[in-house]
C-alpha positions as CSV (number, residue, x, y, z in Angstrom):
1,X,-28.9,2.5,35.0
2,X,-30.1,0.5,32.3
3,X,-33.1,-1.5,32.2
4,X,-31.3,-5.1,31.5
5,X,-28.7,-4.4,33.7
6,X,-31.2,-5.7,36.7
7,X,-31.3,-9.4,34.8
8,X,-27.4,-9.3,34.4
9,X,-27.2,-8.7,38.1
10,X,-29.6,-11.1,38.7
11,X,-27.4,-13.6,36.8
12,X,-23.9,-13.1,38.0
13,X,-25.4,-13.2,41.6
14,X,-25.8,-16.7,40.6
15,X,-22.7,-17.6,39.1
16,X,-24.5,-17.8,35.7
17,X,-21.8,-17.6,32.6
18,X,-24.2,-16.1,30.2
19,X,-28.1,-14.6,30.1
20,X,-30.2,-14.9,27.2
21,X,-32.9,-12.8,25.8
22,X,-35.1,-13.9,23.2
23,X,-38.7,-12.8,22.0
24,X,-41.3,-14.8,23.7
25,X,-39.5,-16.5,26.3
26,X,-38.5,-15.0,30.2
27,X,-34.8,-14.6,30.0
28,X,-32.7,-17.6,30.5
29,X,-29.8,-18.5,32.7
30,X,-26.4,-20.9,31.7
31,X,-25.8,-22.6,35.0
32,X,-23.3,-24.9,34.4
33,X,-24.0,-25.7,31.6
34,X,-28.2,-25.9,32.0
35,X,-30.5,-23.3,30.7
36,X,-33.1,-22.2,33.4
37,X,-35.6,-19.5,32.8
38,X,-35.7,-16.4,35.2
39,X,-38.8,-16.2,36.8
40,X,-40.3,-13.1,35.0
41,X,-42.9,-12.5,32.4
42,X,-42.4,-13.6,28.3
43,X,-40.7,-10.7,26.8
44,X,-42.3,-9.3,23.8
45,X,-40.5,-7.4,20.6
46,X,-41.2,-4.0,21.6
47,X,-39.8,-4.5,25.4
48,X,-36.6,-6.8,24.6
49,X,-35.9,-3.8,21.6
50,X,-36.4,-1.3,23.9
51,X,-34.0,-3.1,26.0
52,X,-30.7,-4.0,24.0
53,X,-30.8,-0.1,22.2
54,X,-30.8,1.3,24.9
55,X,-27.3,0.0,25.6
56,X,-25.9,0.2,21.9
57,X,-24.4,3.1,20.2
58,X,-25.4,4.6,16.7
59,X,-23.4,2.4,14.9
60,X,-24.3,-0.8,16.5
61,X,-28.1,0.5,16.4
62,X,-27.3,0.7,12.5
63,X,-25.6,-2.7,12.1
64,X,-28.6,-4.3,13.5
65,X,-31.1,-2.0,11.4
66,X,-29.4,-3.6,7.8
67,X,-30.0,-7.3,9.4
68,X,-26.5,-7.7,10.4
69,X,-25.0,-9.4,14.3
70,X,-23.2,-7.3,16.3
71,X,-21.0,-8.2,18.7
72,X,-19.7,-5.5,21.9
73,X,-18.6,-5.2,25.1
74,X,-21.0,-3.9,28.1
75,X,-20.5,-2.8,31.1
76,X,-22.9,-2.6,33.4
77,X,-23.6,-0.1,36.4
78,X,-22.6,-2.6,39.2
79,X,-19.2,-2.7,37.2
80,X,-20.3,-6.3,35.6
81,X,-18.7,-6.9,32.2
82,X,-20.1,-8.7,29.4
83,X,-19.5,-9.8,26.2
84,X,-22.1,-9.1,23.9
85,X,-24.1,-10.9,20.7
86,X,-27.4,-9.2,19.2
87,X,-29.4,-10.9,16.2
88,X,-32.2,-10.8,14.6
89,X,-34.6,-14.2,13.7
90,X,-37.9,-15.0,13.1
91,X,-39.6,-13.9,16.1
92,X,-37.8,-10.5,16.8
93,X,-34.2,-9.6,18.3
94,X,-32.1,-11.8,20.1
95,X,-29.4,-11.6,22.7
96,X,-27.0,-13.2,24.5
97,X,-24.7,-12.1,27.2
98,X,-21.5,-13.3,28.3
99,X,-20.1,-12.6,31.9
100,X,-16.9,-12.0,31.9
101,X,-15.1,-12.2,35.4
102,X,-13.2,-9.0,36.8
103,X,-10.5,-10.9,37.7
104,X,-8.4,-12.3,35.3
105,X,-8.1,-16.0,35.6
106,X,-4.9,-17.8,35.9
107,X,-3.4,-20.9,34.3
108,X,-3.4,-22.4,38.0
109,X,-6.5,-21.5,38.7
110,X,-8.1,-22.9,35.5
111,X,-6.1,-25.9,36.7
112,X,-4.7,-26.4,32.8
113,X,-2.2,-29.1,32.1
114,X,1.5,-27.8,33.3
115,X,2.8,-27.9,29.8
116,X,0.6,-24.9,28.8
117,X,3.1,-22.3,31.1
118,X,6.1,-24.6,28.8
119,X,4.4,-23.2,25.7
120,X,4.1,-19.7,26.7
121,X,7.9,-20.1,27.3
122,X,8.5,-20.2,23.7
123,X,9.5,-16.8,21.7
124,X,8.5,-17.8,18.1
125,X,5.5,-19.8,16.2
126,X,1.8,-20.6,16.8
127,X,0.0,-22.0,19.6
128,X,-3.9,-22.5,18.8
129,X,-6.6,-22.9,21.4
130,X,-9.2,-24.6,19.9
131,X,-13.0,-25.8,20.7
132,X,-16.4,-25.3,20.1
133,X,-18.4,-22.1,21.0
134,X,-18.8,-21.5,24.9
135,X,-16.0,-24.2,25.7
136,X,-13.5,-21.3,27.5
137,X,-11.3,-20.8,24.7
138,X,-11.1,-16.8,25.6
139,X,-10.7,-17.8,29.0
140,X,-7.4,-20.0,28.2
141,X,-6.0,-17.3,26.1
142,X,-6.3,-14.3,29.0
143,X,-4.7,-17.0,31.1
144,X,-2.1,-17.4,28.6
145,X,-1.6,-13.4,28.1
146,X,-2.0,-13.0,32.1
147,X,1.3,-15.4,32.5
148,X,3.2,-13.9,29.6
149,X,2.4,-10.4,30.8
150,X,3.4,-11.3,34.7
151,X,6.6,-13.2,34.0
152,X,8.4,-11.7,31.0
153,X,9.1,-7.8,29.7
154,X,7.2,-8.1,26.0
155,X,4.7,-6.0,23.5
156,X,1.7,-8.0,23.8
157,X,-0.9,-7.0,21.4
158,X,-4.0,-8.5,21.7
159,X,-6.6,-8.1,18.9
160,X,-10.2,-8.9,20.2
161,X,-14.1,-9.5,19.0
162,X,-15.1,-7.8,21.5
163,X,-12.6,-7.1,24.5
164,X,-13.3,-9.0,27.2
165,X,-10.8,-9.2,29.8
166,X,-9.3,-6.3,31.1
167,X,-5.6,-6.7,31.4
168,X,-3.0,-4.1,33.5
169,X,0.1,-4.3,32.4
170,X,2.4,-5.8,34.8
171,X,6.1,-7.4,33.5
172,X,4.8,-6.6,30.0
173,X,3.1,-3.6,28.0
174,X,-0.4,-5.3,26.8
175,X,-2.3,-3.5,23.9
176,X,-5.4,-4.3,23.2
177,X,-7.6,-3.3,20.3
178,X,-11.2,-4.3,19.2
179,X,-12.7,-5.5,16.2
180,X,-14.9,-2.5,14.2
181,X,-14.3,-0.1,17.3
182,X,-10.2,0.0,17.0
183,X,-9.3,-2.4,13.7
184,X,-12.0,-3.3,10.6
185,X,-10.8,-6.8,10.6
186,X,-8.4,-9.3,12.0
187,X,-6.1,-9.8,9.3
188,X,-5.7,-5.7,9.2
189,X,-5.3,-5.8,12.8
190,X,-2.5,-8.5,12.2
191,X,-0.7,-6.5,9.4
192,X,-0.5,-3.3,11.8
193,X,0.3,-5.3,14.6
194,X,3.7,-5.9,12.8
195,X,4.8,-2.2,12.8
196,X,4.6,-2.2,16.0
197,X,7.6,-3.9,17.5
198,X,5.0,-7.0,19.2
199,X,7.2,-9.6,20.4
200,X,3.4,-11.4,21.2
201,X,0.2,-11.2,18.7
202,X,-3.1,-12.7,20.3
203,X,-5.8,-13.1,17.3
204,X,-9.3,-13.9,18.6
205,X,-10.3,-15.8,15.7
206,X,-8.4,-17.1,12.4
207,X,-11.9,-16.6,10.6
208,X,-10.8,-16.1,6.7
209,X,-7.8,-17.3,4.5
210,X,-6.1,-13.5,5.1
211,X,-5.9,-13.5,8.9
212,X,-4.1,-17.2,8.6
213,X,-2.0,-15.7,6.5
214,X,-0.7,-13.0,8.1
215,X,-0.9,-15.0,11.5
216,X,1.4,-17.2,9.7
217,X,3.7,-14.7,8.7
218,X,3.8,-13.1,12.1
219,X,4.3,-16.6,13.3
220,X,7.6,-16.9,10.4
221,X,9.1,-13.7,11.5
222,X,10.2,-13.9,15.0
223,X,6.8,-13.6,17.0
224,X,4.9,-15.6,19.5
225,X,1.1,-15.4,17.7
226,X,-1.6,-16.8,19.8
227,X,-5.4,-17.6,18.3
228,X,-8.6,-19.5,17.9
229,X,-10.4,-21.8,16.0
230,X,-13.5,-23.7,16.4
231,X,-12.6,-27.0,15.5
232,X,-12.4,-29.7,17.6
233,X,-9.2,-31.9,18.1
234,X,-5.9,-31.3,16.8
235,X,-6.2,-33.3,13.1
236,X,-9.2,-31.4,12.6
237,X,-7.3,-28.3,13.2
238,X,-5.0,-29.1,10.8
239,X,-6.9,-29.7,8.6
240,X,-8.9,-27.0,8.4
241,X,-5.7,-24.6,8.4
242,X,-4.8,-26.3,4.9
243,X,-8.1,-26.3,3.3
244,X,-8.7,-22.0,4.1
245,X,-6.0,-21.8,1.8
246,X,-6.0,-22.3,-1.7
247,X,-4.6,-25.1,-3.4
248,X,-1.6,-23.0,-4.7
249,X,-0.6,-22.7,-1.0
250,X,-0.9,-26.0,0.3
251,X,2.6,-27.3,0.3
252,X,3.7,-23.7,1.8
253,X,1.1,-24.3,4.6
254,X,1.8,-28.1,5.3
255,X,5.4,-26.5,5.6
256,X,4.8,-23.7,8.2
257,X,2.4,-25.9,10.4
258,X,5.6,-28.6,10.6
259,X,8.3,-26.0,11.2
260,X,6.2,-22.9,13.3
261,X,3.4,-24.4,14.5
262,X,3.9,-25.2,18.4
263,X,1.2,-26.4,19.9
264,X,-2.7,-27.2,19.6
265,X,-4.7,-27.2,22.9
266,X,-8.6,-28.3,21.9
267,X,-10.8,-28.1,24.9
268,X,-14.1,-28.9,26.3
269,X,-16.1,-27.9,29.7
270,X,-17.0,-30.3,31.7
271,X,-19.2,-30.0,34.7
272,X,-17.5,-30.9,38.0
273,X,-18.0,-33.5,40.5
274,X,-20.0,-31.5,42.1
275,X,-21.7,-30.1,39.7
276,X,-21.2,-26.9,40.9
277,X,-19.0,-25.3,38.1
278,X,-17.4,-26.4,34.9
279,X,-13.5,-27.6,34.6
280,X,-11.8,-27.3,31.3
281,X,-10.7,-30.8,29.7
282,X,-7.9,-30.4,27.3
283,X,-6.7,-32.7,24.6
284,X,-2.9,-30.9,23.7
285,X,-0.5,-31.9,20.5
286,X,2.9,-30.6,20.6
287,X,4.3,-30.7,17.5
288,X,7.2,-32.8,16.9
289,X,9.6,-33.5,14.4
290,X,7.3,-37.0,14.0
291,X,4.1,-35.2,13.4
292,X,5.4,-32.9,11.3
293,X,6.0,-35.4,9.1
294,X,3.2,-36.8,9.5
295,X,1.2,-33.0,8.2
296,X,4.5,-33.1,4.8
297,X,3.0,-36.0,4.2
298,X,-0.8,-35.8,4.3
299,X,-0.9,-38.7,7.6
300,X,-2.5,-36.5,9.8
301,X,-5.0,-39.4,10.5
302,X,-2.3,-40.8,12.2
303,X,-1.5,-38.1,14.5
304,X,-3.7,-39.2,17.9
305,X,-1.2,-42.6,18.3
306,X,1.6,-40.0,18.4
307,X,-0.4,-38.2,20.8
308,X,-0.9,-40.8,23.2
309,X,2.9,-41.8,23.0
310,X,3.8,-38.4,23.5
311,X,3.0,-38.2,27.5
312,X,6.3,-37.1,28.4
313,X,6.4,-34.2,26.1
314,X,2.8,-32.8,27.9
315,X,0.7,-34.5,25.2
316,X,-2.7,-36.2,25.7
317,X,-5.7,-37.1,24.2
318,X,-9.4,-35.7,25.1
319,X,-10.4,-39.3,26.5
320,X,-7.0,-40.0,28.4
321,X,-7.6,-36.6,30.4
322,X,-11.3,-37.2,30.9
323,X,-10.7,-40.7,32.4
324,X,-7.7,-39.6,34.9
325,X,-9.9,-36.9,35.9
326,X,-13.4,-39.0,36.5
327,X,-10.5,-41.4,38.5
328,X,-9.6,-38.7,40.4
329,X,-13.2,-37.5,41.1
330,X,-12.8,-34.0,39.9
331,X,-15.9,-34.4,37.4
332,X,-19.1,-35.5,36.7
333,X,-18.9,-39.2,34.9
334,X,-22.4,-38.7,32.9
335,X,-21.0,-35.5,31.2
336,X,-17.7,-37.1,30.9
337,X,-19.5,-39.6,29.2
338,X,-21.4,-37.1,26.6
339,X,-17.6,-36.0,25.6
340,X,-15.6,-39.0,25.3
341,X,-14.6,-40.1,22.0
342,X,-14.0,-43.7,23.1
343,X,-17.6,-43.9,25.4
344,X,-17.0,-47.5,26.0
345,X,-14.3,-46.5,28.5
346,X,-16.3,-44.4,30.6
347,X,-19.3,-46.3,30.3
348,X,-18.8,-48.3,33.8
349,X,-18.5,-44.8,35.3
350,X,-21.9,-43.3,34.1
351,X,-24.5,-43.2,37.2
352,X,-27.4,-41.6,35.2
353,X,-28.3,-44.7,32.8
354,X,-30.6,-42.6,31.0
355,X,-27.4,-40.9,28.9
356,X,-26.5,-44.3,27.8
357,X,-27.8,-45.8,24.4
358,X,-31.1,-48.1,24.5
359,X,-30.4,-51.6,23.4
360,X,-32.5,-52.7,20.8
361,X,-33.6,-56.4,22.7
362,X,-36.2,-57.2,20.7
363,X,-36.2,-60.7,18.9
364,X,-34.7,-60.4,15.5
């Protein structure tokens, strides 16, 4: 057995989502959100080295000799799987560790808005799940691919940085290939994807101009394409779609985001009444003949007042699903609060006054 794998354990015990290892510190804990140290001695350069190599391969070991991340996944003795990110900074090597659940969550389970199933429904075009780092994005997705794969007969091929969900096929055949272990890159994972009769292409990230590309085409040619980004709200999505491209290629991308793009779900994690786990808040544009106008003709700024009209199609905005769901009790107000766009609306709700702004009283 590995040396880390004792901390790992000692983290999912907890319900942890990911343990961190830096030089000089006691490895940390995310509990809901909230870094806590483990009680254990500060970990020097030698002992946290000794640690992560011992776990990596020769080719990782060599990445991380010429100064470069790497990213993998682990699994450890007690069958724990992780997802993996080594560095290097200015005190020594770095790690974080992402658990990943055996199970494979479902949309239900995640308690996502309805219309996500409605999406997966379609047989052509782009759905993006969007959001910062460590918001659940991957976690949507292998919901997404669990549905596909347990309701309809398809080729789902799934194209990773690293693996982290396990899935069995069920209904569907699922295929899924890593990033430098099975494919060099996204965009060549995409382009052999295509010679493979997929009726579904999951991308974990549209990183570079040449994966949106060939997502794009996928998307164009009778496929269902799946991916990421990390932007956060559907204009800002858009946005950053046209501007990867280059100039020549705008009016050819304004077009294919109108006619193939389905549907953006952004989302956030928000800590639970509770405060006992995290719930994922989703802001969700649909697009409709109305907004994709709206992208033709460079208005995207006026997309969120189509999104709050757009109820009865499953759309929403970030605020309008973080107040019905403070309403309903099923999360904390104060971290609503740090979210919201609009934090006058939530303000009334807030019970720790210290996450609210300081008035400047003094006498002018």
């Amino acid at each position: 057995m590995a040396r880390i794998d004792a901390f790992l354990k000692l983290g999912t015990d907890q319900g942890c989502s990911d343990i961190h290892f830096a030089v000089g510190l006691p490895p940390m804990l995310r509990m809901h959100g909230d870094l806590l140290p483990i009680k254990f001695r500060d970990l020097s350069q030698a002992e946290l080295e000794g640690y992560i190599v011992e776990i990596m391969n020769r080719g990782h070991q060599e990445q991380l000799r010429r100064g470069h991340d790497v990213d993998f996944s682990y699994v450890a003795a007690n069958g724990g799987r992780f997802r993996v990110n080594v560095f290097r900074k200015e005190t020594g090597v770095g790690a974080t560790f992402r658990a990943i659940p055996s199970d494979v969550p479902t949309i239900d389970r995640l308690a996502l808005p309805p219309i996500v199933k409605k999406l997966c429904d379609n047989h052509q075009g782009m759905i993006l799940v969007t959001g910062s780092t460590g918001t659940g994005k991957s976690t949507t997705l292998a919901a997404m691919i669990d549905y596909l794969n347990s309701t309809r007969r398809l080729n789902i091929i799934s194209l990773e940085d690293p693996i982290e969900f396990v899935h069995k096929s069920k209904q569907s055949q699922v295929i899924q290939r890593e990033l430098n272990t099975h494919l060099p890159s996204f965009s060549e994972g995409v382009r052999a994807a295509m010679r493979e009769d997929p009726d579904v292409i999951l991308v974990g990230e549209l990183r570079d101009a040449d994966t949106i590309r060939w997502a794009m085409t996928a998307a164009e040619t009778g496929h269902l394409v799946l991916g990421t980004l990390h932007t956060t709200g559907a204009v800002k999505t858009i946005d950053r779609i046209v501007d990867a491209l280059p100039a020549d290629e705008r009016e050819q991308t304004k077009a294919f985001l109108a006619n193939s793009l389905i549907a953006v779900v952004t989302q956030v994690l928000v800590k639970t009444a509770d405060q006992r786990g995290r719930k994922a808040i989703c802001e969700v544009m649909v697009v409709t003949r109305a907004i994709g106008k709206l992208i033709m003709t460079d208005q995207t700024h006026q997309i969120p007042s189509q999104l709050q009209m757009g109820k009865d199609l499953g759309m929403q905005m970030l605020d309008q699903s973080l107040l019905a769901n403070v309403q309903a009790k099923e999360i904390d107000p104060d971290d609503a609060y740090v979210y919201a766009n609009d934090k006058k609306l939530f303000a009334r709700f807030v019970t720790d006054t210290s996450v609210l702004p300081k008035l400047d009283l003094a006498p002018s």
